[in-house]
C-alpha positions, 0 to 999 in steps of 0.5 A, a space after each residue: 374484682 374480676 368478672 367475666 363479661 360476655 358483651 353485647 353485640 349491639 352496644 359497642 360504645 365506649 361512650 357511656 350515656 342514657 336515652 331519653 325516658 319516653 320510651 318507657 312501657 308500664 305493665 300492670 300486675 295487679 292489686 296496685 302493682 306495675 312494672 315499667 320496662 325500657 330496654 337499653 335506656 343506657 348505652 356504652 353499658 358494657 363499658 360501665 360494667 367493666 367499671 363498676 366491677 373494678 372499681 367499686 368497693 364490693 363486699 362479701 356479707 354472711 346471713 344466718 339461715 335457720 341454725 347456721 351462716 352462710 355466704 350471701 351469693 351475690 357481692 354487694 355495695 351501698 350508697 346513702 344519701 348524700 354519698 357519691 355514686 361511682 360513675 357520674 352517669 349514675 347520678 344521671 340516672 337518679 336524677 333523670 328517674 326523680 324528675 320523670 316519677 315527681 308527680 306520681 312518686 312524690 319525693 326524689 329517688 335517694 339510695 343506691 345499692 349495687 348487686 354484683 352476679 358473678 355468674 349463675 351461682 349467685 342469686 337473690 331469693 325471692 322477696 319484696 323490699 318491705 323495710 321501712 316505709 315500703 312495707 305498709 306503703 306504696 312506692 318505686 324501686 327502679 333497677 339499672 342493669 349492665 352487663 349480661 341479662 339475668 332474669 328478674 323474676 316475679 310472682 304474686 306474694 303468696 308463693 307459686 311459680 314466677 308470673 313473669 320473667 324479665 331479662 335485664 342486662 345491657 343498660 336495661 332499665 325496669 322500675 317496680 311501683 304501686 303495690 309492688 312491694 308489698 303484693 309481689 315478690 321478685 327474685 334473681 333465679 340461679 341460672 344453670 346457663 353458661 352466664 356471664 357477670 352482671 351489675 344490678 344498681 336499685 334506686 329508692 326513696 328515703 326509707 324503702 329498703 
């Protein structure tokens, strides 16, 4: 798979590895819902992305939309539990999330599923993640973006304007918890900027989809 990546100026590494989690920062949304933020939590992100895009088994999906189908804009892979992750630094990264969550999570961070964004046509509308336990529960969904920033939009559930844009790219990690999914929607805006690609890689528990 072909992806056009424009690099980061300031993560020329080839060395692909996370920084430590104490530099996370929380910003709360209200009714229950926070965001936590850490700017490149991983360097050599450019490096990663080049990977992940060729190597993974990305796959096309169609969606009915009212009275008829249509292509999914975005390309996508998934990772059950128990299923091995494309790069090491990834099984990494969903361990070091478990540890650093255990006492306000509960339970360990489980699945993977990756996002491919080509470019600024490909998108992601808005929604909340509320398929299983997460639509009457609270819970986490962190996201590790590589390659270039896209941004994470957020909005109170409801409808209305974006409250908040989050840039995410070049190894930034963010982390939705609380009420988040059930109170707030977020979403990948298309973009009508010259945008290069980006992976996005969304940890969760068992039973959040």
């Amino acid at each position: 798979m072909h992806a056009h990546l424009q690099g980061s100026l300031f993560d020329q590494t080839d060395e692909v590895r996370l920084g430590p989690l104490r530099g996370i920062r929380r910003r709360e949304l209200g009714s229950g819902a926070w965001v936590d933020l850490l700017p490149g939590w991983l360097t050599g992100s450019d490096a990663l992305f080049q990977e992940l895009a060729a190597t993974v088994p990305w796959r096309a999906e169609r969606r009915q939309m009212y009275e008829r189908e249509v292509d999914v804009p975005r390309l996508l892979a998934y990772y059950r539990e128990g299923e091995p992750l494309p790069h090491p630094v990834l099984d990494e990264a969903r361990d070091a999330l478990s540890a650093h969550y255990a006492e306000e999570l509960g339970e360990p961070f489980a699945t993977a599923g990756l996002c491919l964004y080509r470019d600024g046509h490909d998108s992601v509308a808005w929604h909340g993640d509320r398929t299983g336990r997460s639509a009457t529960q609270d819970t986490m969904v962190a996201i590790l973006s590589v390659g270039d920033p896209r941004d994470l939009a957020l909005r109170p559930r409801g409808g209305g304007a974006a409250a908040l844009r989050l840039p995410l790219g070049h190894g930034d990690l963010v982390v939705m918890g609380g009420s988040c999914q059930r109170t707030w929607e977020h979403a990948i805006p298309k973009s009508t900027k010259a945008v290069g690609a980006r992976v996005s890689i969304q940890f969760r528990p068992r039973g959040v989809g």
